[in-house]
C-alpha positions, 0 to 999 in steps of 0.5 A, a space after each residue: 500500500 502507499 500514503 499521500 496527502 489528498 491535494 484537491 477534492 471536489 465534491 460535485 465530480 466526486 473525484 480528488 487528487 493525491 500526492 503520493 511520498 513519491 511526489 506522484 500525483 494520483 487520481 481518486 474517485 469517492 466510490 473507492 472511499 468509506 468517507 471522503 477525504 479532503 484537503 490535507 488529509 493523510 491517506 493509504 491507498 493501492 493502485 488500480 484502474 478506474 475508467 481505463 487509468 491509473 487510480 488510487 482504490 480503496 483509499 482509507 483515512 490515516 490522519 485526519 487535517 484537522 487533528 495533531 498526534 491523533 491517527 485515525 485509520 479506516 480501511 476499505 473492506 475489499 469486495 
């Protein structure tokens, strides 16, 4: 699994972007989330395809932006 912090979401498109601890920037859909991340929020994913590219899937919530030296860890269950 990797880790990075969400950039962007945009609640309309359900669609956001994250960069990854490799600097990579990559694209998460919310049907691949329990909750929504948002802005600044420290994520674990793996990578799959979504409409024919490259995507982070079952995107989980590490650390929450408004929160300090408090994790909080939600994980997808896989289907």
């Amino acid at each position: 699994m990797r880790t990075g912090r969400v950039l962007s979401y945009n609640k309309k498109a359900g669609v956001g972007l994250i960069c990854d601890t490799n600097g990579e920037y990559i694209k998460y859909f919310e049907v691949d989330c329990i909750s929504a991340p948002t802005r600044g929020d420290v994520v674990i994913f793996d990578i799959g395809f979504r409409n024919d590219s490259l995507a982070a899937i079952h995107v989980g919530i590490i650390k929450l932006s408004g929160t300090k030296n408090k994790s909080l860890l939600i994980l997808r269950s896989r289907r």
